[in-house]
BALOBA-1460 file (C-alpha; in Angstrom, 3 decimals):
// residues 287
<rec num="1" residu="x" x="0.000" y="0.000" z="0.000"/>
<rec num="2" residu="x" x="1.652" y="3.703" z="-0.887"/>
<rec num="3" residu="x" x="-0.568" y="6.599" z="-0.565"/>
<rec num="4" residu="x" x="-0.647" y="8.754" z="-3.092"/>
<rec num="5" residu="x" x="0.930" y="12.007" z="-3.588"/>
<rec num="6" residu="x" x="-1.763" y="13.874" z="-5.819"/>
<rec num="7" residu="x" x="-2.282" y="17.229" z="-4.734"/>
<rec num="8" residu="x" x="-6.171" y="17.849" z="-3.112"/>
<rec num="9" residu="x" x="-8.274" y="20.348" z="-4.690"/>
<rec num="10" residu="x" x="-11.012" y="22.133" z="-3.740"/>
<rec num="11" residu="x" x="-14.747" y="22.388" z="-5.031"/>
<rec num="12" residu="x" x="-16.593" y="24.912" z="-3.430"/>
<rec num="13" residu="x" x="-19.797" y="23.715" z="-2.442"/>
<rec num="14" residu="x" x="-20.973" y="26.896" z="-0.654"/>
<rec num="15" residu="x" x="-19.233" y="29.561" z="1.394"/>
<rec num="16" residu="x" x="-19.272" y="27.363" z="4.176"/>
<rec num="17" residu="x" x="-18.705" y="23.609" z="2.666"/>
<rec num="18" residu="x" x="-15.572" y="22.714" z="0.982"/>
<rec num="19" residu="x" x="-15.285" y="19.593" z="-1.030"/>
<rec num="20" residu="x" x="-11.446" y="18.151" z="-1.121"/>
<rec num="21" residu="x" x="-10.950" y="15.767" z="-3.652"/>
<rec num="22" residu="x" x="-8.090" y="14.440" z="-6.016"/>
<rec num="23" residu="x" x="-8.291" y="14.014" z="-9.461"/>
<rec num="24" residu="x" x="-6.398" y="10.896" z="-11.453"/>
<rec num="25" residu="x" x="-5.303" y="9.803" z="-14.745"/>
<rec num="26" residu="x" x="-6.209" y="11.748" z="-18.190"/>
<rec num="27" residu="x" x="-8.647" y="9.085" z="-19.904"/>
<rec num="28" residu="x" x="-12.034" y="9.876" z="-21.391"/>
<rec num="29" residu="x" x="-14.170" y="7.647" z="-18.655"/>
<rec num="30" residu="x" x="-14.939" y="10.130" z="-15.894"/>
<rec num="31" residu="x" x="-15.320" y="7.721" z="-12.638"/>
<rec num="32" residu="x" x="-16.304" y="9.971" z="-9.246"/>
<rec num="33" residu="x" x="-14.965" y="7.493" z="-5.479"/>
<rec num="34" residu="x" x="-17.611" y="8.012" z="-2.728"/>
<rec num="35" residu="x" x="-16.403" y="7.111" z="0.592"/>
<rec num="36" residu="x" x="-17.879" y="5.292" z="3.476"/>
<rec num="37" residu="x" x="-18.593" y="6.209" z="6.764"/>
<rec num="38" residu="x" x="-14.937" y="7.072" z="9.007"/>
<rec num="39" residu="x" x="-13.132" y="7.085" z="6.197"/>
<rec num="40" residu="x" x="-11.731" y="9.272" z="3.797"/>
<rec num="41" residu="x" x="-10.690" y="9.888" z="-0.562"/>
<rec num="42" residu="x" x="-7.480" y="8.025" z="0.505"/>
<rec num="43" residu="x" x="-9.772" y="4.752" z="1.204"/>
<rec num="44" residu="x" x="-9.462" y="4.373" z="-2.995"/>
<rec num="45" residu="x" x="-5.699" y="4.585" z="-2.898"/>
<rec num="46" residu="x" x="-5.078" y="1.091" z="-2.744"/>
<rec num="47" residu="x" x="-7.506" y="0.549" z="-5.964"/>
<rec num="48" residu="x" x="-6.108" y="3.834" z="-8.266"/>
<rec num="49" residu="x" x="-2.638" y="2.138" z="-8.985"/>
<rec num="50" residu="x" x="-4.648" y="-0.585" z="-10.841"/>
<rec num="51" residu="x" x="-6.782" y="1.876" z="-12.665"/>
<rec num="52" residu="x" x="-4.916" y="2.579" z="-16.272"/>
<rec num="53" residu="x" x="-3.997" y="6.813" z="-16.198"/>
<rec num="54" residu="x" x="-5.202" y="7.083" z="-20.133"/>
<rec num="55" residu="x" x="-8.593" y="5.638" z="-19.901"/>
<rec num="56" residu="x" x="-10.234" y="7.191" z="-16.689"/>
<rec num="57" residu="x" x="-10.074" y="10.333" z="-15.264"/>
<rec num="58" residu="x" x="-10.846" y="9.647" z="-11.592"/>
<rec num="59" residu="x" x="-12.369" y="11.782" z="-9.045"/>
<rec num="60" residu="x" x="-11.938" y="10.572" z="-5.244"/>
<rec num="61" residu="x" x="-13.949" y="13.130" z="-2.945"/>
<rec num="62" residu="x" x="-14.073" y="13.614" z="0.407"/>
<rec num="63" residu="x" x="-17.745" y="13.590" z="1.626"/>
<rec num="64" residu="x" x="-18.994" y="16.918" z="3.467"/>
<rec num="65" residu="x" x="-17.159" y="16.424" z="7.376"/>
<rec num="66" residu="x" x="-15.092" y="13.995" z="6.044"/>
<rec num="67" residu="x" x="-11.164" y="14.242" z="5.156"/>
<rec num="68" residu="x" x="-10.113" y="17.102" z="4.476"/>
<rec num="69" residu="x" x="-13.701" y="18.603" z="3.788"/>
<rec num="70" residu="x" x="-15.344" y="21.569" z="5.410"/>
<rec num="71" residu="x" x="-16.828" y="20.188" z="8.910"/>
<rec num="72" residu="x" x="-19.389" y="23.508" z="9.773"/>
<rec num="73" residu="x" x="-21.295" y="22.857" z="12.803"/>
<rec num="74" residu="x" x="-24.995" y="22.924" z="10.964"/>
<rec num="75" residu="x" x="-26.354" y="19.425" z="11.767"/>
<rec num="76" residu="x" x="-26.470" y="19.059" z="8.126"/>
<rec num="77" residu="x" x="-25.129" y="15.434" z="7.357"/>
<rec num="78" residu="x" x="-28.087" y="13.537" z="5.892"/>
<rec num="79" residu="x" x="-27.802" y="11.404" z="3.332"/>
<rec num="80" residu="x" x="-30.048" y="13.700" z="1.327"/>
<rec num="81" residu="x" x="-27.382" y="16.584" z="1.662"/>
<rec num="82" residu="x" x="-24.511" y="14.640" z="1.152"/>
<rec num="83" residu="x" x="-26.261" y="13.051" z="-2.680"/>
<rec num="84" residu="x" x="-27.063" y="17.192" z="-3.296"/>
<rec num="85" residu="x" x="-23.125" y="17.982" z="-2.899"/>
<rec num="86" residu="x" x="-22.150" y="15.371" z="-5.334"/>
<rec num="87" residu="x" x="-24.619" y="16.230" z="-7.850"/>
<rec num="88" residu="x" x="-23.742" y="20.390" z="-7.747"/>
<rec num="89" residu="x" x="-20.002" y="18.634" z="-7.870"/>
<rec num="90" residu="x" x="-20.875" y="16.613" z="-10.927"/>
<rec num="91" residu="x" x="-22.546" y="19.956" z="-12.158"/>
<rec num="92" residu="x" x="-19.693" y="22.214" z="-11.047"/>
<rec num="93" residu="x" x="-17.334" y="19.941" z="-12.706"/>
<rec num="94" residu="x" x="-18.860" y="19.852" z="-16.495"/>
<rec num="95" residu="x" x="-19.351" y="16.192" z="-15.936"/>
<rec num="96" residu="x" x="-21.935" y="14.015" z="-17.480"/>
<rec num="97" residu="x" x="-22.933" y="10.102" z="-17.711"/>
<rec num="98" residu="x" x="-20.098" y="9.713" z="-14.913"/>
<rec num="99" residu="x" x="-19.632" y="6.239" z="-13.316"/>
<rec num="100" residu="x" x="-20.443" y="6.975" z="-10.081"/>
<rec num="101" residu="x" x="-19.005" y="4.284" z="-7.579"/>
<rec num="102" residu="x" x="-19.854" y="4.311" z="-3.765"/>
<rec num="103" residu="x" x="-18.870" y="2.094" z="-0.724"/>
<rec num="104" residu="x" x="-21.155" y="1.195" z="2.355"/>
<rec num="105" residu="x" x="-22.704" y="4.875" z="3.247"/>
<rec num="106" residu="x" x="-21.292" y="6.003" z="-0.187"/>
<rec num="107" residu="x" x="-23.108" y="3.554" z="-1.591"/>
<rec num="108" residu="x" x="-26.000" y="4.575" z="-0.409"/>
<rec num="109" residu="x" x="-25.152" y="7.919" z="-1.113"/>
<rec num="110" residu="x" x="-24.675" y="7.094" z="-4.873"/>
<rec num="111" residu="x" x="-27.971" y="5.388" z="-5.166"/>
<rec num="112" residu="x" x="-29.802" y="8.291" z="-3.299"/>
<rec num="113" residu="x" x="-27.778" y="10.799" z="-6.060"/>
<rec num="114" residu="x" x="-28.803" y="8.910" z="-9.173"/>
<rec num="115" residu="x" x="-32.310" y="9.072" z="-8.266"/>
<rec num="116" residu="x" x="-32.695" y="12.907" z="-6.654"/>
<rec num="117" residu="x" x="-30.570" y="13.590" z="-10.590"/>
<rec num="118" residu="x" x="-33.079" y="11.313" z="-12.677"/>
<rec num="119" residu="x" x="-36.495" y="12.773" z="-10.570"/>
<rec num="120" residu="x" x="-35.114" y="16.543" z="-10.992"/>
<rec num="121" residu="x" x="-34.425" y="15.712" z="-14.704"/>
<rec num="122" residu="x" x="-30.807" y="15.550" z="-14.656"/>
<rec num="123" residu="x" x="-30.412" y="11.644" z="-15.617"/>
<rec num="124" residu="x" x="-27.399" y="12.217" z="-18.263"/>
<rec num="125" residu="x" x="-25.352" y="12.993" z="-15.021"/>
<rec num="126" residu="x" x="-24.792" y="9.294" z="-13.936"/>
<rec num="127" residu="x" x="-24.464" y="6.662" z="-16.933"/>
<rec num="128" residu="x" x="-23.243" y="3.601" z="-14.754"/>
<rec num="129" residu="x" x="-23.520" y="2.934" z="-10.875"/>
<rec num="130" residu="x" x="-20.815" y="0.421" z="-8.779"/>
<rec num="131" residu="x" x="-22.218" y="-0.054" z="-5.775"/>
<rec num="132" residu="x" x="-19.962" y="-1.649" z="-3.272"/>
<rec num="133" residu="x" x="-21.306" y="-2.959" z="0.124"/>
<rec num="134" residu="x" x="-23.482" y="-0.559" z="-0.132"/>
<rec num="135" residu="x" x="-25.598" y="1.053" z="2.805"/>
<rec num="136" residu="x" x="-29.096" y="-0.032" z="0.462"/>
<rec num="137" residu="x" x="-31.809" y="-1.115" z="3.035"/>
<rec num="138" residu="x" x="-32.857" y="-0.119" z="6.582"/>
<rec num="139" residu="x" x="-30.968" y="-2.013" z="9.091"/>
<rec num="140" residu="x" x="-29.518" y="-2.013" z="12.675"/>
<rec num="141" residu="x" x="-26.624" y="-0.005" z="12.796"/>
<rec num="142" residu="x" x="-23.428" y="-1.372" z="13.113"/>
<rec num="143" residu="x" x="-22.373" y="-1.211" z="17.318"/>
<rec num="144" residu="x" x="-19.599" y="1.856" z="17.014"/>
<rec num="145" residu="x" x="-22.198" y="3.543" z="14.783"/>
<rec num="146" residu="x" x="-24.963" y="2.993" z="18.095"/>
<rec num="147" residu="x" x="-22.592" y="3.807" z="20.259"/>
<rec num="148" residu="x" x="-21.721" y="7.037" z="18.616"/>
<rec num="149" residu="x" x="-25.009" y="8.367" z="18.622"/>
<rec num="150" residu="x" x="-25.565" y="7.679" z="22.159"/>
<rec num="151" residu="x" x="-25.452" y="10.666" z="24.292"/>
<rec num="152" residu="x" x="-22.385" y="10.949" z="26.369"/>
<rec num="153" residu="x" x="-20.831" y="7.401" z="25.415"/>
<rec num="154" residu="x" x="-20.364" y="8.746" z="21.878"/>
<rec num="155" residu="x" x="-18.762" y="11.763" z="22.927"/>
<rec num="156" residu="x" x="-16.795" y="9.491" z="25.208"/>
<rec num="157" residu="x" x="-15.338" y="6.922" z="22.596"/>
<rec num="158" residu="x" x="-14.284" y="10.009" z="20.472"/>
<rec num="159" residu="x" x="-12.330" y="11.771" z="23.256"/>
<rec num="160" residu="x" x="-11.550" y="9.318" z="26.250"/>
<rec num="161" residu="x" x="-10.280" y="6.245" z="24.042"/>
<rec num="162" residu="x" x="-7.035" y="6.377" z="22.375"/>
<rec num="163" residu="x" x="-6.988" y="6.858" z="18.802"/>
<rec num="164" residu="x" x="-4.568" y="4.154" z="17.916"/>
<rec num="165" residu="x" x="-6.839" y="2.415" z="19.739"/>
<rec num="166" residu="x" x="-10.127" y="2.891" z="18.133"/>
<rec num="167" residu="x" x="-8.492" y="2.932" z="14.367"/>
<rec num="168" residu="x" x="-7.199" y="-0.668" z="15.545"/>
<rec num="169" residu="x" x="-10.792" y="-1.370" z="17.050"/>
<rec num="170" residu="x" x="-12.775" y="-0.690" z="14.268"/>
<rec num="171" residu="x" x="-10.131" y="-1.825" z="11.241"/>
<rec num="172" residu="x" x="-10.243" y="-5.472" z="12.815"/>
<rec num="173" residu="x" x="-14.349" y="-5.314" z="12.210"/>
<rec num="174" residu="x" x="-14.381" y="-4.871" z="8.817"/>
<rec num="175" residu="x" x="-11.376" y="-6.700" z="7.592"/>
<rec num="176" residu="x" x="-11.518" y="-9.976" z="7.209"/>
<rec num="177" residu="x" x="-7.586" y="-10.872" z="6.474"/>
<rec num="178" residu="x" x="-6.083" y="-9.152" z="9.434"/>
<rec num="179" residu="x" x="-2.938" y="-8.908" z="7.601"/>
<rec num="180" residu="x" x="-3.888" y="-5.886" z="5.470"/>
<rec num="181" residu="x" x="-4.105" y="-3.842" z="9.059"/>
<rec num="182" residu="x" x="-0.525" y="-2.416" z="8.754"/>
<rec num="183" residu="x" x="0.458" y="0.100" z="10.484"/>
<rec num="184" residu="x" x="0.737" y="2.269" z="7.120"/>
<rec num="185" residu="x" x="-3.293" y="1.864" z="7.183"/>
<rec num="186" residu="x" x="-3.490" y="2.791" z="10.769"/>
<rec num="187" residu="x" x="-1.708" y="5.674" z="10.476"/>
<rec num="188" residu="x" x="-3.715" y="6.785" z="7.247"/>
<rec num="189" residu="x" x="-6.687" y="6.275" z="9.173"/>
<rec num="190" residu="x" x="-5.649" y="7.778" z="12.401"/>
<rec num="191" residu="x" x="-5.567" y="11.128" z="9.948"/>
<rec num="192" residu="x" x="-8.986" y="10.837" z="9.004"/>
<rec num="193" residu="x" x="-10.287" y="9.922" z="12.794"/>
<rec num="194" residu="x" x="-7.558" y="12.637" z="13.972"/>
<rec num="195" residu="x" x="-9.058" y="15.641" z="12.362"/>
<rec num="196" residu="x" x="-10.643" y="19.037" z="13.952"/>
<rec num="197" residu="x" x="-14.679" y="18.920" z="14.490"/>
<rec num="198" residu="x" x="-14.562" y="14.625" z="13.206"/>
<rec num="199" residu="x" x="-16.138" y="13.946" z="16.754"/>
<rec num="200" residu="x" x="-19.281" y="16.098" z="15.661"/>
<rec num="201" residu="x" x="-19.514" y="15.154" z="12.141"/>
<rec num="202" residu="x" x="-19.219" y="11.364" z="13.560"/>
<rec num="203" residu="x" x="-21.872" y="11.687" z="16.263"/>
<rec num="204" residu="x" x="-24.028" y="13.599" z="13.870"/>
<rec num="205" residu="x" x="-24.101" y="12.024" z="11.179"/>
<rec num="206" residu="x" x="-24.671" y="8.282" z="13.293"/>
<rec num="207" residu="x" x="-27.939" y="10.441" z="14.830"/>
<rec num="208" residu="x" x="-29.346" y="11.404" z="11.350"/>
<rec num="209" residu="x" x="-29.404" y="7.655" z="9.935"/>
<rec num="210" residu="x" x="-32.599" y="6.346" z="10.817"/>
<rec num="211" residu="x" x="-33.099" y="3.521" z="9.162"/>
<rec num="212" residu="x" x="-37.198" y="4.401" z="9.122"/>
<rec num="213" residu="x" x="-36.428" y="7.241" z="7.373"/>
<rec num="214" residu="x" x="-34.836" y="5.669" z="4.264"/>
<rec num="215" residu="x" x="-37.388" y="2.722" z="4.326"/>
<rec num="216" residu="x" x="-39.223" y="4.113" z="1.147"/>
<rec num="217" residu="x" x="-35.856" y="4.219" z="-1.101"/>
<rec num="218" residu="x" x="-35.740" y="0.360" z="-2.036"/>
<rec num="219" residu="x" x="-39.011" y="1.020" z="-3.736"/>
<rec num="220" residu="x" x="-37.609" y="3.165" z="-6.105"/>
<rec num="221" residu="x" x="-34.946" y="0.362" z="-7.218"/>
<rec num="222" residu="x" x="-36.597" y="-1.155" z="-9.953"/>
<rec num="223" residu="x" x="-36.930" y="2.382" z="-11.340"/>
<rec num="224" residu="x" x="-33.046" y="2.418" z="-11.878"/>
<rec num="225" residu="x" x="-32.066" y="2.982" z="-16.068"/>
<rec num="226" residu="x" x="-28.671" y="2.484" z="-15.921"/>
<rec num="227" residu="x" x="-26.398" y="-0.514" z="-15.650"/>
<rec num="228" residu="x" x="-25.431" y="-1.076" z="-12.170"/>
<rec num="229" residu="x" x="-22.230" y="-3.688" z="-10.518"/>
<rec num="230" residu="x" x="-22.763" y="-4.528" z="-7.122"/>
<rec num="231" residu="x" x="-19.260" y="-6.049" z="-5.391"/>
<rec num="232" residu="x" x="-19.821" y="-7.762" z="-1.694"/>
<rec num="233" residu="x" x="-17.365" y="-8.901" z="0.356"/>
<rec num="234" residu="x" x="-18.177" y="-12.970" z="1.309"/>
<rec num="235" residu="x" x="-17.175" y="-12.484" z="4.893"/>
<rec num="236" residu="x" x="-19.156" y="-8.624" z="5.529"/>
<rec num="237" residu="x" x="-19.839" y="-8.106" z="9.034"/>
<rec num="238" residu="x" x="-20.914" y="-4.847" z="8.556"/>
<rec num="239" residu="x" x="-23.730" y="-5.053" z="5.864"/>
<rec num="240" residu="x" x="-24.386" y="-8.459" z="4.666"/>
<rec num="241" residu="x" x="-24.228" y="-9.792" z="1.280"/>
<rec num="242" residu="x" x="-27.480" y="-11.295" z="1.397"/>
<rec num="243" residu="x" x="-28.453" y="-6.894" z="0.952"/>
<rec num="244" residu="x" x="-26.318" y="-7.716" z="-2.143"/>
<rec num="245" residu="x" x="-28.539" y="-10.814" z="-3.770"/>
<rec num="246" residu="x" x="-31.702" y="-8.714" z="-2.596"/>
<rec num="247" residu="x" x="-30.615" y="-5.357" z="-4.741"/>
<rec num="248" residu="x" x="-29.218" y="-7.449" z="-7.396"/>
<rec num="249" residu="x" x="-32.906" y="-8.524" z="-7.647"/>
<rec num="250" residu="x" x="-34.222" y="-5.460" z="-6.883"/>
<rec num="251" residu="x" x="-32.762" y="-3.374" z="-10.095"/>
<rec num="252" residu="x" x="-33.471" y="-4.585" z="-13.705"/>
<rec num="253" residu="x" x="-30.128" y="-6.022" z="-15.046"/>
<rec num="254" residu="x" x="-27.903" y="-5.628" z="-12.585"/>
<rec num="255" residu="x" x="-24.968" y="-7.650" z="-11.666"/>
<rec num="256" residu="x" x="-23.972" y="-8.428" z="-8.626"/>
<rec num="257" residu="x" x="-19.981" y="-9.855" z="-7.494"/>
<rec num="258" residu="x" x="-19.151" y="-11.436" z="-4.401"/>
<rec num="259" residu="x" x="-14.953" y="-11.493" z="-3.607"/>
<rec num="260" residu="x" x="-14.311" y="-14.024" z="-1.466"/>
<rec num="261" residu="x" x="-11.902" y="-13.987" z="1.321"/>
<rec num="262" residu="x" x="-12.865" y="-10.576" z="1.345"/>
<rec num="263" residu="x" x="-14.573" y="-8.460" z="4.344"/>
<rec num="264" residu="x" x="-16.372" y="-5.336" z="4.642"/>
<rec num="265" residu="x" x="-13.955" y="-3.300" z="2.871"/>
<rec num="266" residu="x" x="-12.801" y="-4.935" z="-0.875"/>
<rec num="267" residu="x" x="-11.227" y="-1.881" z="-2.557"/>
<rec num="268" residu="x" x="-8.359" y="-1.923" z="0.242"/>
<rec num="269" residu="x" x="-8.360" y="-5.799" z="1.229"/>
<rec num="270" residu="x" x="-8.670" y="-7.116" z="-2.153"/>
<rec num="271" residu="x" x="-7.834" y="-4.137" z="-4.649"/>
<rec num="272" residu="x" x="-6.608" y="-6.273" z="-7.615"/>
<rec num="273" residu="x" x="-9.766" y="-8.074" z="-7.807"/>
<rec num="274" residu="x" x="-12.261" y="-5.422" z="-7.320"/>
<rec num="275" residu="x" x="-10.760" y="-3.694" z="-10.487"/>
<rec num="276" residu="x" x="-10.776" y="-6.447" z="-11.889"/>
<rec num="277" residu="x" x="-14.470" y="-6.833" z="-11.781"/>
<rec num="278" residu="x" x="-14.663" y="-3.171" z="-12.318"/>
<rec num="279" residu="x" x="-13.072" y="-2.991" z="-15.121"/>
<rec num="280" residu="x" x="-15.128" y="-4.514" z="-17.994"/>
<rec num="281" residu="x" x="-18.034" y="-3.462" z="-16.463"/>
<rec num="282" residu="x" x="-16.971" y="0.099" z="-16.501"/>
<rec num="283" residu="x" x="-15.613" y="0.220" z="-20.613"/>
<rec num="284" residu="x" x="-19.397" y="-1.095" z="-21.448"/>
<rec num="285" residu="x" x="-17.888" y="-4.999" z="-22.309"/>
<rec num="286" residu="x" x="-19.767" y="-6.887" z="-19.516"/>
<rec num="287" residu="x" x="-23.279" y="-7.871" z="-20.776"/>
């Protein structure tokens, strides 16, 4: 793993949100990197040395609160926010029939985008979804994500625990070959969890995901135009990949890939072979 050294820019959202992001390769396939939740751009970094310069032109953002992004203090880290960022980014950017690829919460935000784009008549923005482990039905939040929106015990973890600690923590629940937990990855994520205001963006954004409140989504599924990969990891602890078979399923044509050996996390614990199965499916080839 070797992080890269691309220089962040900046896409400004508002006067008070900043968007960081980094922008790779030269190629004519625009692909925009969602994040998941506690992590960062820099969770693609693993995955971009795979990813031929002169056919993609790759856009890895930091999510609003997230990274290097602006982290205001206005309790505004919905889902529903978050999808209206991307979209004024696609907008912002000139971009158009984009792959947009999301992981866990970035998943979800990536589904959420495509459809707020296609109902406000702005389909041509997305032209292919990859969905990986993504956040697509209402379920029981994982336990740090409960924890974190519990009053007082959330603030506690954040500020109380060592950080080392609670990178180490959490890494060894979503990876399922414990070997990939170097302390290279610690230390990247230790600068995501390390970061001024994460503690409220954390907390806050745990508190806004109620599961009842995105319980109408999976019934606009089977409404999705455009062709859509969905990667699982076999051993997910996190969200399992029986969410996978049931979206597969749930949108016309879609396929769905499950890595196995593979946890919560494939793009860093199996990067080789998530391209892999990216890669056709991105050029158009995979029928």
């Amino acid at each position: 793993m070797s992080e890269s050294v691309t220089p962040r820019e900046i896409f400004s959202y508002s006067s008070t949100v900043k968007i960081a992001y980094e922008r790779h390769g030269r190629g004519p396939v625009p692909v925009v990197f969602l994040h998941g939740f506690a992590a960062a751009l820099t969770t693609w970094h693993d995955l971009v040395p795979f990813i031929p310069e002169e056919s993609y032109t790759l856009y890895l953002l930091d999510l609003k609160g997230f990274g290097f992004s602006s982290k205001p203090r206005d309790r505004r880290y919905t889902m529903e926010e978050q999808a209206a960022i991307v979209t004024a980014f696609l907008e912002g950017m000139g971009l158009s029939n984009v792959v947009l690829a999301g992981h866990s919460l970035g998943g979800g935000i990536a589904l959420l985008t495509y459809l707020q784009a296609r109902g406000e008549g702005k389909a041509n923005l997305v032209g292919r979804l990859v969905l990986i482990a993504p956040a697509a039905y209402p379920q029981r939040l994982p336990r740090i994500m409960r924890w974190l929106r519990t009053p007082l015990l959330g603030w506690g973890i954040l500020h109380l625990l060592p950080l080392r600690f609670m990178v180490r923590y959490t890494l060894e629940h979503v990876f399922y070959d414990h070997k990939v937990i170097t302390e290279e990855r610690i230390a990247r994520y230790m600068t995501c969890f390390g970061r001024r205001r994460i503690g409220y963006v954390f907390i806050t954004t745990c508190r806004q995901l109620v599961p009842e409140r995105y319980a109408h989504l999976p019934d606009r599924y089977p409404t999705i135009a455009v062709p859509t990969l969905i990667i699982w990891g076999e051993h997910d602890r996190i969200i399992r990949p029986r969410h996978g078979e049931k979206l597969r399923a749930a949108i016309p044509g879609s396929q769905l890939k499950i890595i196995s050996g593979c946890g919560h996390i494939p793009h860093e614990e199996r990067p080789e072979e998530t391209y892999g199965t990216m890669e056709g499916f991105i050029l158009g080839t995979m029928q």
